[in-house]
ZADO-1210 file (C-alpha; in nm, 4 decimals, padded with zeros to 6 digits):
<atoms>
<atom x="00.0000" y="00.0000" z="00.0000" code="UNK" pos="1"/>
<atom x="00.1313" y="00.3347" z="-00.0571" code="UNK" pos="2"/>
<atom x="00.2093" y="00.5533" z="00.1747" code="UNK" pos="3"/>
<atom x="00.0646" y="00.9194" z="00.1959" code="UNK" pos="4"/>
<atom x="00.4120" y="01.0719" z="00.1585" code="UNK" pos="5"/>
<atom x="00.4137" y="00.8580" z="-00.1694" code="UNK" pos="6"/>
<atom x="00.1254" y="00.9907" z="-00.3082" code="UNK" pos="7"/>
<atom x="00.2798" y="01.3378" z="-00.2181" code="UNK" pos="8"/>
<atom x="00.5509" y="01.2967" z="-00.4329" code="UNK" pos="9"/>
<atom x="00.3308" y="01.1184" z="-00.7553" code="UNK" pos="10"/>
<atom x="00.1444" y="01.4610" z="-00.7629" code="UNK" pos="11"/>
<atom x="00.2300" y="01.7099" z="-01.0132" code="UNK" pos="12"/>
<atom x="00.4410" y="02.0129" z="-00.9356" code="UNK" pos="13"/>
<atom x="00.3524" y="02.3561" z="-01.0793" code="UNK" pos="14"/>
<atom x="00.6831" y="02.3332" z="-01.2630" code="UNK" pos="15"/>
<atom x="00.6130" y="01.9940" z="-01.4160" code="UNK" pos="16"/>
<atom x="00.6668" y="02.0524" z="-01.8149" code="UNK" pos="17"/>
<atom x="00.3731" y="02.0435" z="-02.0482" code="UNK" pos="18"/>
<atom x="00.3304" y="01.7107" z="-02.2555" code="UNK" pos="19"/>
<atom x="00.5265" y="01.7532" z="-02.5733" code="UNK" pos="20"/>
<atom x="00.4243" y="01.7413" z="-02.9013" code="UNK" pos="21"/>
<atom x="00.5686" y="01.4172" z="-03.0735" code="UNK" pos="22"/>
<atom x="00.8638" y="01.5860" z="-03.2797" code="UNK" pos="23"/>
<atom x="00.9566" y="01.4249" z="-03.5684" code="UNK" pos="24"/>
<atom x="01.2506" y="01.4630" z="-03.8178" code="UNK" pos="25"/>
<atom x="01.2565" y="01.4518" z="-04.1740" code="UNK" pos="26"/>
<atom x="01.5105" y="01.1469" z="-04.2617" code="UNK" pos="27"/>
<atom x="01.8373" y="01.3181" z="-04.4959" code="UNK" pos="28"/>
<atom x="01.7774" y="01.0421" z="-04.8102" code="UNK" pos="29"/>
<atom x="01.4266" y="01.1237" z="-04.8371" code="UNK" pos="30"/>
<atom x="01.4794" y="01.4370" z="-05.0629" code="UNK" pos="31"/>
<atom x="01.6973" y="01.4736" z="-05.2907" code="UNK" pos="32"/>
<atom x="02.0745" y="01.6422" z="-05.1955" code="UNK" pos="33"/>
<atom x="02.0667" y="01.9302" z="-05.4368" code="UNK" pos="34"/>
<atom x="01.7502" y="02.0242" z="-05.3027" code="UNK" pos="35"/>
<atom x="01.8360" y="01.9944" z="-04.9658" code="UNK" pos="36"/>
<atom x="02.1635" y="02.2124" z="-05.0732" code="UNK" pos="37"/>
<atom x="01.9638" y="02.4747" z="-05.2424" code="UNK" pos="38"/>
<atom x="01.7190" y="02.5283" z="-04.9198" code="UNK" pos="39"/>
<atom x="02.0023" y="02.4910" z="-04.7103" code="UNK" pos="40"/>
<atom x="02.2068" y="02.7727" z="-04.8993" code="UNK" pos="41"/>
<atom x="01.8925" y="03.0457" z="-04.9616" code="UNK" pos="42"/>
<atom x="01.7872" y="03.3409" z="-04.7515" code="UNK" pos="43"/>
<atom x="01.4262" y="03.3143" z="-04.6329" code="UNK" pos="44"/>
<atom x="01.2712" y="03.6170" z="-04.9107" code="UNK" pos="45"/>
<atom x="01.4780" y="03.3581" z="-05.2119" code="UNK" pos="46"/>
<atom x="01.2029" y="03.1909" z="-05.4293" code="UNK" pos="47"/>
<atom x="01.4059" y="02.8997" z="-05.4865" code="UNK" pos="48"/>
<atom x="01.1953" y="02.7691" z="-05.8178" code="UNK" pos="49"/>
<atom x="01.3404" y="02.9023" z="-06.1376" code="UNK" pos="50"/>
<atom x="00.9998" y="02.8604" z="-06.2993" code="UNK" pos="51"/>
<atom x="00.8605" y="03.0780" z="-06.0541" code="UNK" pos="52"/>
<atom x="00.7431" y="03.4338" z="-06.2215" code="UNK" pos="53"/>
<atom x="00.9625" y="03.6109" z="-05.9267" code="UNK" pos="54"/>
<atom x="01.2432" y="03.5959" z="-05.7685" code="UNK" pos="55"/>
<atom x="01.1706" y="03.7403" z="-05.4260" code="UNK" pos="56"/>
<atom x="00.8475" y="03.7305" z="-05.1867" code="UNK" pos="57"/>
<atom x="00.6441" y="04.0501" z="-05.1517" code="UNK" pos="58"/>
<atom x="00.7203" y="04.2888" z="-04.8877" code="UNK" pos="59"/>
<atom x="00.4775" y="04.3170" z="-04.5480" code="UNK" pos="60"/>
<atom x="00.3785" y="04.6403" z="-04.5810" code="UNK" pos="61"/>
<atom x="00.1896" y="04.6070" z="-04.9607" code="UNK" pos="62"/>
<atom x="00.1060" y="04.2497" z="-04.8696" code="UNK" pos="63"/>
<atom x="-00.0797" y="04.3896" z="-04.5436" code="UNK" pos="64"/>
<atom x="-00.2521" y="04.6699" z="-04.6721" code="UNK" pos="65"/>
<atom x="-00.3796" y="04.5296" z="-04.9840" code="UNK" pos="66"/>
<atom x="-00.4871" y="04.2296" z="-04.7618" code="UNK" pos="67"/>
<atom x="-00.7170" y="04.4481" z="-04.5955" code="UNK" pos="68"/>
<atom x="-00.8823" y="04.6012" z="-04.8475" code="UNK" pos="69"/>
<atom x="-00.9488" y="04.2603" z="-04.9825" code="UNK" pos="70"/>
<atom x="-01.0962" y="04.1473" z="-04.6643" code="UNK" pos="71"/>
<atom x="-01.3473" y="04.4431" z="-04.6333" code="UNK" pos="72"/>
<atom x="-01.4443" y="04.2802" z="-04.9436" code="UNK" pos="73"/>
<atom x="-01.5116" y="03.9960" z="-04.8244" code="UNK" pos="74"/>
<atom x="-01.6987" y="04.1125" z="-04.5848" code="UNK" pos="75"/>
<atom x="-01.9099" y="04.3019" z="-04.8048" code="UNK" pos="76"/>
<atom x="-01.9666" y="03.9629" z="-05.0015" code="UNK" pos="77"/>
<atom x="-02.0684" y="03.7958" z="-04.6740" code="UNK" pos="78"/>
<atom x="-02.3410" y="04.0687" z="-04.6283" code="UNK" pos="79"/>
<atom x="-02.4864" y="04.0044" z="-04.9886" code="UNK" pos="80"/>
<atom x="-02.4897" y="03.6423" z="-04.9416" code="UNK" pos="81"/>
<atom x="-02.6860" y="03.6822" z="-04.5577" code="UNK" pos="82"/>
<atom x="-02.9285" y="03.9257" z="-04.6838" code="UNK" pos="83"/>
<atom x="-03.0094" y="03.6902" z="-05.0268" code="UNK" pos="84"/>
<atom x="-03.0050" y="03.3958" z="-04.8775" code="UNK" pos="85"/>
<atom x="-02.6630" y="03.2809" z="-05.1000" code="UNK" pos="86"/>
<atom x="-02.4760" y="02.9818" z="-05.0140" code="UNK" pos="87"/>
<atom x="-02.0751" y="02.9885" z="-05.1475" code="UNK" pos="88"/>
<atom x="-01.8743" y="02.6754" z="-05.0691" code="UNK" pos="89"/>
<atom x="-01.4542" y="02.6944" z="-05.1573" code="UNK" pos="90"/>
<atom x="-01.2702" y="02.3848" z="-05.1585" code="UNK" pos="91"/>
<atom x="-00.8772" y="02.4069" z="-05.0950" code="UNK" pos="92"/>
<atom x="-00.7053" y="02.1106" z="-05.1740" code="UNK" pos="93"/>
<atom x="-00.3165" y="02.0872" z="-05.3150" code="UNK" pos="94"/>
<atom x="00.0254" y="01.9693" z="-05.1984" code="UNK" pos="95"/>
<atom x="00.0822" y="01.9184" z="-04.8114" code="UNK" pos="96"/>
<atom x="00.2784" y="02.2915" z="-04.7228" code="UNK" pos="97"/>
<atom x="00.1494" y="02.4492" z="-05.0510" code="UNK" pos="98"/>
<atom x="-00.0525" y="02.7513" z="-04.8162" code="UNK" pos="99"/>
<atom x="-00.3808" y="02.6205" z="-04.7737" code="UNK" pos="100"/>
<atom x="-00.4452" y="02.6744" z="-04.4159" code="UNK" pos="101"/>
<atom x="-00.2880" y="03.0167" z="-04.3981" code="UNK" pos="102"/>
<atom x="-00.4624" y="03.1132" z="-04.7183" code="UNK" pos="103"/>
<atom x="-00.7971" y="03.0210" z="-04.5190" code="UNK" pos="104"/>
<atom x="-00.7545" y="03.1889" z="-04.2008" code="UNK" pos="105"/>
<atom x="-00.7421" y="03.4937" z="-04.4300" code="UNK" pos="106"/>
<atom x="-01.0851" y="03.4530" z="-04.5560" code="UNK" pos="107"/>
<atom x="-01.1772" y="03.3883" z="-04.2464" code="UNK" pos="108"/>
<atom x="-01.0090" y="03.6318" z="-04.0219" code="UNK" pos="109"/>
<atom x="-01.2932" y="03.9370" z="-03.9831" code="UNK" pos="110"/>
<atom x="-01.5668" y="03.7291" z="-04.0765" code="UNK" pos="111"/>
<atom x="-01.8936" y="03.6850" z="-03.9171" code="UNK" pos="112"/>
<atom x="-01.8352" y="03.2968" z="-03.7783" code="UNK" pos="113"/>
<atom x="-02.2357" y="03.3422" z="-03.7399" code="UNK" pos="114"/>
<atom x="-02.2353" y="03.2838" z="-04.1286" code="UNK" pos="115"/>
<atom x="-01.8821" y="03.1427" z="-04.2151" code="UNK" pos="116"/>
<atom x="-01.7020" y="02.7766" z="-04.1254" code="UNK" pos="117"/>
<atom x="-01.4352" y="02.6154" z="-04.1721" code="UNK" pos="118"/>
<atom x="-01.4822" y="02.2259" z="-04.2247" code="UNK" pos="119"/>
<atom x="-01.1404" y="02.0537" z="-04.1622" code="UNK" pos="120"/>
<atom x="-01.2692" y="01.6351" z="-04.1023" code="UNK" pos="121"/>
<atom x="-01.0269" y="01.3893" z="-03.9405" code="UNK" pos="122"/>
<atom x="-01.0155" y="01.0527" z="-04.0776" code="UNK" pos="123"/>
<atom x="-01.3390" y="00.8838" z="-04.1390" code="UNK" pos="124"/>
<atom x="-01.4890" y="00.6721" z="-03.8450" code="UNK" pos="125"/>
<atom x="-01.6101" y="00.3452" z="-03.8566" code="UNK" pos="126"/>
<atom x="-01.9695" y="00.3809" z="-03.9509" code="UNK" pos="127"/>
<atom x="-01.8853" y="00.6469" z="-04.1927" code="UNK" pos="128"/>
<atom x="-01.5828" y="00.3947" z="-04.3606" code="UNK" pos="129"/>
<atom x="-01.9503" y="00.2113" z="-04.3879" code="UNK" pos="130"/>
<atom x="-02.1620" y="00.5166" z="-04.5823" code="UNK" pos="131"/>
<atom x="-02.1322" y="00.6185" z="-04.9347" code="UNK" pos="132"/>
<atom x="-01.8135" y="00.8231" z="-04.9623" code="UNK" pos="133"/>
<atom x="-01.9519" y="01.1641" z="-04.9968" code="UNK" pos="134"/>
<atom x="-02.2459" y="01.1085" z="-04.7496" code="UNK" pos="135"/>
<atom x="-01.9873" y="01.2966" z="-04.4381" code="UNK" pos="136"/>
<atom x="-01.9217" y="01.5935" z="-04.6327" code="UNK" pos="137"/>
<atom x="-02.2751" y="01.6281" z="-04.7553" code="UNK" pos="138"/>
<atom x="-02.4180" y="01.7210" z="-04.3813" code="UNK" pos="139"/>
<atom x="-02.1576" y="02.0065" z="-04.3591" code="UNK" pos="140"/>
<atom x="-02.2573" y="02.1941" z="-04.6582" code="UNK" pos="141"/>
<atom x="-02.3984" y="02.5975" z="-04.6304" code="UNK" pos="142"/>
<atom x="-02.7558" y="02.7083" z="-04.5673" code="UNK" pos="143"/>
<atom x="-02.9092" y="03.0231" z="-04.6593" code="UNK" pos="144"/>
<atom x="-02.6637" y="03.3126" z="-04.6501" code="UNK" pos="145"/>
<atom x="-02.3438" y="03.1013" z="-04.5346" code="UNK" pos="146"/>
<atom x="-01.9791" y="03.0516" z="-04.6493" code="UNK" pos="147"/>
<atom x="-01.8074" y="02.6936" z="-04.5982" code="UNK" pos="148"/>
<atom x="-01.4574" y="02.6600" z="-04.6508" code="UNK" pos="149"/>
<atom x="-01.3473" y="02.2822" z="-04.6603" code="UNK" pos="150"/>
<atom x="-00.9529" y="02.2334" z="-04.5653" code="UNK" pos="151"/>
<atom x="-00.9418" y="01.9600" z="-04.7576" code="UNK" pos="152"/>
<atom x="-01.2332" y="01.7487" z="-04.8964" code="UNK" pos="153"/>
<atom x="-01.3806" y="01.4713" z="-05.0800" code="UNK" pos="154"/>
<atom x="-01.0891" y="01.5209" z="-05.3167" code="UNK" pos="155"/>
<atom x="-00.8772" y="01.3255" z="-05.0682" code="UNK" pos="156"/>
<atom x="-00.9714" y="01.0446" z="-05.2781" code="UNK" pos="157"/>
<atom x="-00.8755" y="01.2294" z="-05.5712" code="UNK" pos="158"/>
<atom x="-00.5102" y="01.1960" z="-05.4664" code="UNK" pos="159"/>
<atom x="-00.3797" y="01.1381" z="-05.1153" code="UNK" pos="160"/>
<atom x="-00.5601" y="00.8159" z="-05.0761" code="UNK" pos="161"/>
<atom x="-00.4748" y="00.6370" z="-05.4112" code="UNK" pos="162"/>
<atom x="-00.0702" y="00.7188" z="-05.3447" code="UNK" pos="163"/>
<atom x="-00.0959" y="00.6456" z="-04.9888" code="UNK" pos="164"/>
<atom x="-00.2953" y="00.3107" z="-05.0701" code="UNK" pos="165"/>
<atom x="-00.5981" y="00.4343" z="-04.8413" code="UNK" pos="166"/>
<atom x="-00.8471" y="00.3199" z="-05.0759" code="UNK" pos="167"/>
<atom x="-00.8935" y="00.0148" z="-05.3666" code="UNK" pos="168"/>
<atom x="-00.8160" y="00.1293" z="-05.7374" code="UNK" pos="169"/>
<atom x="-01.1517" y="00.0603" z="-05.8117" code="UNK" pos="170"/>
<atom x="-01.2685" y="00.3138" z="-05.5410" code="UNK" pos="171"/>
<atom x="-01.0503" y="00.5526" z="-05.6764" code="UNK" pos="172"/>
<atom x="-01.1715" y="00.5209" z="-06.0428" code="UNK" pos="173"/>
<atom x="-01.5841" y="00.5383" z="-05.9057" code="UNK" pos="174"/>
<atom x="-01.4271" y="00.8481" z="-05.7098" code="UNK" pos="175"/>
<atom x="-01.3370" y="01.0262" z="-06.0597" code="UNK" pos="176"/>
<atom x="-01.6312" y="00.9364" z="-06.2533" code="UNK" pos="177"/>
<atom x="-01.8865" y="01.0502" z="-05.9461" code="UNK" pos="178"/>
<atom x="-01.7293" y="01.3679" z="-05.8378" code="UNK" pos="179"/>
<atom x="-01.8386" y="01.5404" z="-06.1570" code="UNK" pos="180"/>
<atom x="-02.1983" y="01.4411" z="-06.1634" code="UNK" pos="181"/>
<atom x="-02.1700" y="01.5228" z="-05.7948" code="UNK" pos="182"/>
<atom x="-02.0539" y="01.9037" z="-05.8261" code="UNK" pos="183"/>
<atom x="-02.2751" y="01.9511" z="-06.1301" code="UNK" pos="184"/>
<atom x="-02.5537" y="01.8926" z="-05.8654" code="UNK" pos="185"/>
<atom x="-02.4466" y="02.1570" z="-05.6733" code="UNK" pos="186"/>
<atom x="-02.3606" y="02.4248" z="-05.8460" code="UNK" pos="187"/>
<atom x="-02.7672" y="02.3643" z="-05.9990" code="UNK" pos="188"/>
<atom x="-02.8533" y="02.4099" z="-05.6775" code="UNK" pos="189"/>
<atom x="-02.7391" y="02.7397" z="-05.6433" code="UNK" pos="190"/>
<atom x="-02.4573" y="02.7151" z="-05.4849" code="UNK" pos="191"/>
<atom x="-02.1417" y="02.9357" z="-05.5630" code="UNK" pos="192"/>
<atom x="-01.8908" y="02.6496" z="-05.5969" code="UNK" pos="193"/>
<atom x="-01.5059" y="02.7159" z="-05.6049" code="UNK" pos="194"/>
<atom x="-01.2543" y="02.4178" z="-05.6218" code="UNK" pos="195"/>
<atom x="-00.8734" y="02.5982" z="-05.5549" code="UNK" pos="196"/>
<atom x="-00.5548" y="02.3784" z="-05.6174" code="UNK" pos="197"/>
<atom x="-00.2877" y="02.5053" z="-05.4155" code="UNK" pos="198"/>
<atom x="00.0872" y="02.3984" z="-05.5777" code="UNK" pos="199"/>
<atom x="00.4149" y="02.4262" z="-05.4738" code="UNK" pos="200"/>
<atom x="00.7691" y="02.3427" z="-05.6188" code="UNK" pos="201"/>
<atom x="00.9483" y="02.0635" z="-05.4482" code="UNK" pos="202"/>
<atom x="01.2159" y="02.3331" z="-05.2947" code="UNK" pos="203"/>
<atom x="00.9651" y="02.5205" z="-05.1407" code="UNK" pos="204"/>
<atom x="00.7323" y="02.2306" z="-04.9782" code="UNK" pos="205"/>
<atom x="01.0802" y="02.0951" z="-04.8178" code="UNK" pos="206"/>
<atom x="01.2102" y="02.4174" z="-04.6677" code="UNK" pos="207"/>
<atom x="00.8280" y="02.4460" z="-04.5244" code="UNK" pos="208"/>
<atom x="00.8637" y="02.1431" z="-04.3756" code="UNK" pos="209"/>
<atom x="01.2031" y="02.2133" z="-04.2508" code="UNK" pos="210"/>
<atom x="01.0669" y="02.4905" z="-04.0744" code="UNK" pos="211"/>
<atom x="00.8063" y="02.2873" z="-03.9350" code="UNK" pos="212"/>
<atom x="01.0709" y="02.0232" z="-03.8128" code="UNK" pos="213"/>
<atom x="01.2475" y="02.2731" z="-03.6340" code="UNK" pos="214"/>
<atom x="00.9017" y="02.5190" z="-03.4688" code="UNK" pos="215"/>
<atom x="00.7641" y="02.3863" z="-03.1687" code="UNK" pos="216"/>
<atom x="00.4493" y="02.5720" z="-03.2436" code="UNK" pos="217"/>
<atom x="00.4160" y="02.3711" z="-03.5523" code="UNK" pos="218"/>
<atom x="00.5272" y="02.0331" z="-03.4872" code="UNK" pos="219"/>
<atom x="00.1759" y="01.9411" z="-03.4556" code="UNK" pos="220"/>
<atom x="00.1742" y="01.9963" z="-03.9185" code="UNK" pos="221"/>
<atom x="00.4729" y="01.7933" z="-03.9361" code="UNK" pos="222"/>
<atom x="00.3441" y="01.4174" z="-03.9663" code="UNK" pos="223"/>
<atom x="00.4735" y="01.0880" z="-04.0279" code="UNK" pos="224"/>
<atom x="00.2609" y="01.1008" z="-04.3730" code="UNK" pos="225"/>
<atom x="00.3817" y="01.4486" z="-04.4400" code="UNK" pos="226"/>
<atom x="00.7189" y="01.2999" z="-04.4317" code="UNK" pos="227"/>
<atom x="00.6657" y="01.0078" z="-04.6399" code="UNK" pos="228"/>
<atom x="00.4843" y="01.2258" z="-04.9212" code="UNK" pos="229"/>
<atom x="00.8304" y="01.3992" z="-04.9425" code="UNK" pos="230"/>
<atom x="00.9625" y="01.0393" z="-05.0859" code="UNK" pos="231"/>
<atom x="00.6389" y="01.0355" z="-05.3261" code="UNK" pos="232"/>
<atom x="00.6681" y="01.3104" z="-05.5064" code="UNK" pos="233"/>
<atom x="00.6469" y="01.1858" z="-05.8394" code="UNK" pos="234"/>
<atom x="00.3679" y="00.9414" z="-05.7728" code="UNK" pos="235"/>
<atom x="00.1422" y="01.2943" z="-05.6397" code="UNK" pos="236"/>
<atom x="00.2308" y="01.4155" z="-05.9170" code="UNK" pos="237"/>
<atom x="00.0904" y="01.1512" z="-06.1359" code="UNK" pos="238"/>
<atom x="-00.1644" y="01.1194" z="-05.9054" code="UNK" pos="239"/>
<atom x="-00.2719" y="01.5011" z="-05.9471" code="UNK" pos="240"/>
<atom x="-00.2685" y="01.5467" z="-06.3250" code="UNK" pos="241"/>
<atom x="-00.5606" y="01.2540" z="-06.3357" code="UNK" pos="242"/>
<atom x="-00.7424" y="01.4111" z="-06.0813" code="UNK" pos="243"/>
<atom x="-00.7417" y="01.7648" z="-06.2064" code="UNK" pos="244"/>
<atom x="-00.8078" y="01.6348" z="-06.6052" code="UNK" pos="245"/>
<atom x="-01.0698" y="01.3948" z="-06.4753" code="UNK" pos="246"/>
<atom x="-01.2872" y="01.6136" z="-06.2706" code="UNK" pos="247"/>
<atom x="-01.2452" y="01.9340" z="-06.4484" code="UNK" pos="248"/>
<atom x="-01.5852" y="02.0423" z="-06.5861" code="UNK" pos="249"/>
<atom x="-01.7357" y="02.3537" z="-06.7124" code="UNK" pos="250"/>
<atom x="-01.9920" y="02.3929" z="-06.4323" code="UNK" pos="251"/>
<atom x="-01.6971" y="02.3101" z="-06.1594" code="UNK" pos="252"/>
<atom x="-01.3775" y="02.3905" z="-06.3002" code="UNK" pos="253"/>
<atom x="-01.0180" y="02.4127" z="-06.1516" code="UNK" pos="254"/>
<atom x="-00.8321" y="02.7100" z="-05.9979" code="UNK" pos="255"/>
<atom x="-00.4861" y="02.7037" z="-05.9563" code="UNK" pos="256"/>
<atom x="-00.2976" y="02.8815" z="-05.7316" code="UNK" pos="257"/>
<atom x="00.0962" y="02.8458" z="-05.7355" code="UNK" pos="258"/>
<atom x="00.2086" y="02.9496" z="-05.3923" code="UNK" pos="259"/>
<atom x="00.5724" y="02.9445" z="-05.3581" code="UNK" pos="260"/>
<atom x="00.5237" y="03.3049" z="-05.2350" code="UNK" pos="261"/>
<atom x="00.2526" y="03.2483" z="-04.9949" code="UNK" pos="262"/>
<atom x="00.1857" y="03.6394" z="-04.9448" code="UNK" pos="263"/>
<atom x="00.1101" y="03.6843" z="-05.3359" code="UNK" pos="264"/>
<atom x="-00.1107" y="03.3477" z="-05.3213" code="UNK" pos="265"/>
<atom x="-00.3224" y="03.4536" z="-05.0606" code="UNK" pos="266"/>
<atom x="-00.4365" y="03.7975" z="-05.2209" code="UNK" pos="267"/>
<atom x="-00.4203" y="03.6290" z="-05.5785" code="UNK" pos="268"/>
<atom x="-00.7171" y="03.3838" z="-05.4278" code="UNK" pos="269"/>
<atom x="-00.9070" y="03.6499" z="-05.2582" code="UNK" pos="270"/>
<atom x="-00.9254" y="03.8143" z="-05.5031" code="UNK" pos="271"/>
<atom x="-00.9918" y="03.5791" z="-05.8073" code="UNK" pos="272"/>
<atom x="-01.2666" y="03.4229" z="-05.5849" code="UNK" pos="273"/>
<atom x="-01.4438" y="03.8046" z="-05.5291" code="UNK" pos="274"/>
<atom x="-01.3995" y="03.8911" z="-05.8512" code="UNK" pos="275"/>
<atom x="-01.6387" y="03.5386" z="-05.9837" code="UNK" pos="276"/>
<atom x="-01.9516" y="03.6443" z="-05.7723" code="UNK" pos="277"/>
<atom x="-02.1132" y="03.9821" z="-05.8582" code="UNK" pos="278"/>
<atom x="-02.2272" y="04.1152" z="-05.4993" code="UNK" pos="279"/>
<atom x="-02.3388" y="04.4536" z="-05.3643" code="UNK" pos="280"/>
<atom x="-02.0834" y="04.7360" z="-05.3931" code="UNK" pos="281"/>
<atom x="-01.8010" y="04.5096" z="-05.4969" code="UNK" pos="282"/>
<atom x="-01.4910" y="04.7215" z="-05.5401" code="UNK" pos="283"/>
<atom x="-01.4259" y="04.5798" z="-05.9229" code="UNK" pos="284"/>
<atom x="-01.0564" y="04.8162" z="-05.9223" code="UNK" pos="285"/>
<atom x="-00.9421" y="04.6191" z="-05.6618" code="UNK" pos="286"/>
<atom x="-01.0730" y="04.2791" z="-05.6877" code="UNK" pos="287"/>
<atom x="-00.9897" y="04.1824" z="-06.0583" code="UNK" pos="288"/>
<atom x="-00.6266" y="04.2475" z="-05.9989" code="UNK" pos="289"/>
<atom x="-00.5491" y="03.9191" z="-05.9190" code="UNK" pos="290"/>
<atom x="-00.2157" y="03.7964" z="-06.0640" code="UNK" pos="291"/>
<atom x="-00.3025" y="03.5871" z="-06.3525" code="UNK" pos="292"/>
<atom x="00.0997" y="03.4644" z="-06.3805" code="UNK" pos="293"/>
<atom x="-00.0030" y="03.2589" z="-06.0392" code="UNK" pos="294"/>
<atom x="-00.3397" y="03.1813" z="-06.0486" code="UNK" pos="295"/>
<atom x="-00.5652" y="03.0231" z="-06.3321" code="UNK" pos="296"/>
<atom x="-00.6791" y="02.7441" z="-06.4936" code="UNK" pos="297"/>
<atom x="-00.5592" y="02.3764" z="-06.4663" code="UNK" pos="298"/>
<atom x="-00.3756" y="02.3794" z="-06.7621" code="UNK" pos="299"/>
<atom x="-00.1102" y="02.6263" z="-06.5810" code="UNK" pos="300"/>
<atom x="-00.0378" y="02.3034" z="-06.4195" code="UNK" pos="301"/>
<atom x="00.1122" y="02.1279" z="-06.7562" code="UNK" pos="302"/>
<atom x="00.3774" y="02.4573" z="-06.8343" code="UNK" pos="303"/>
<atom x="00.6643" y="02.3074" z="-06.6363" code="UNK" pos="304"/>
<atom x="00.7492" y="01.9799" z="-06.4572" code="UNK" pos="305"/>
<atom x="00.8158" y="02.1746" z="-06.1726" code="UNK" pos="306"/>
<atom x="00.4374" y="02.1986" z="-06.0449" code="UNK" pos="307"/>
</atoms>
């Protein structure tokens, strides 16, 4: 039996350390060296793809201020949409550390969370392994007058699961054909439907994860699947150009964003996405200046290996 004293010294102090984050570290043959070199050897405002259209990343200062005006757009969008009873749904999908997250927190950063969500799903559970595929993602789409951003989506099937061998070929190929006929449903429903394809160059997506190895406030992005899609990059690759020619349609078409400078990404989506939906008092001067050497169609995709 244990004495008192024992259970004393089994409680806690005040300066007992928070649990830790598991930290993980990126193995040295999983990239290759002249990569590794390049990051290694650049200053952090280097765009280290030569395909890239720049060479540096934008300064704060115009980044910040035209990232406000944007977002007084967007709240001016989210006004139309609650008084008309609109419903706007943006997927972002793309390579792991190509800017999705960051790009959503600023749509979402001033916006009414009355009328705006962010759906970000953990793996499925066991009854929902059971539904139809698309049945989990169906509940969490908008009502009247609200904005859904998924962080990531059904498209996980499009790509991560097939290289990762999380689903049967056979699901994969139903996937492709029912996504289509799927989306085509709901943009004839009303909705305002954006699918965004965020891509990075190799270089970049390692010296983001780099910096994620070496952050304690972002271990928690760095996983052991993050790390193995580093080895994989060809088979994404592969894996991507199906999925974007496959479920590219006229009424639900592709936007691509390259983001190896994450500041001209973010205000290249906001305002590409404003400038599609024609709401009240939209500031057109300021919204169709989105950078069309970054953002586009799917077929920006195919100009250089490098995507």
């Amino acid at each position: 039996m244990s004495s008192k004293s024992d259970k004393k010294r089994q409680k806690p102090s005040l300066d007992t350390p928070p649990t830790v984050i598991q930290h993980l570290e990126i193995p040295d043959d999983v990239v290759p060296k002249e990569i590794q070199d390049k990051v290694k050897s650049a200053s952090e405002n280097d765009i280290l793809c030569k395909s890239y259209p720049y060479r540096t990343k934008m300064k704060r200062e115009k980044y910040e201020k035209t990232l406000k005006l944007l977002q007084i757009e967007m709240l001016k969008l989210q006004r139309w949409a609650t008084e008309n009873g609109e419903r706007i749904v943006l997927l972002f999908e793309g390579r792991d550390a190509a800017g999705k997250g960051g790009t959503i927190k600023r749509f979402m950063e001033h916006l009414n969370p009355r009328g705006a969500r962010v759906v970000a799903l953990a793996k499925p559970s066991e009854t929902e392994r059971g539904q139809w595929y698309f049945q989990r993602y169906m509940q969490h789409l908008p009502t009247n007058g609200e904005i859904v951003l998924f962080d990531r989506s059904w498209y996980n099937r499009g790509v991560v699961e097939p290289v990762m061998n999380f689903c049967r070929p056979h699901e994969h190929h139903t996937f492709l054909r029912e996504a289509p006929q799927l989306e085509n449903m709901l943009v004839n429903s009303g909705i305002h439907f954006f699918k965004l394809w965020f891509s990075v160059s190799r270089e970049e997506q390692f010296r983001r994860f780099k910096a994620r190895e070496t952050d304690k406030l972002k271990h928690w992005k760095l996983t052991s699947i993050d790390i193995k899609s580093l080895g994989l990059w060809d088979e994404y690759t592969e894996a991507q150009n199906t999925m974007l020619m496959a479920t590219d349609t006229k009424a639900s078409p592709w936007t691509v964003i390259h983001s190896d400078d994450k500041r001209r990404a973010r205000l290249s989506c906001l305002s590409y996405v404003l400038d599609q939906i024609d709401y009240t008092d939209k500031d057109q001067s300021l919204v169709g200046k989105f950078d069309s050497k970054i953002i586009g169609s799917k077929e920006m995709m195919y100009d250089t290996s490098k995507w």
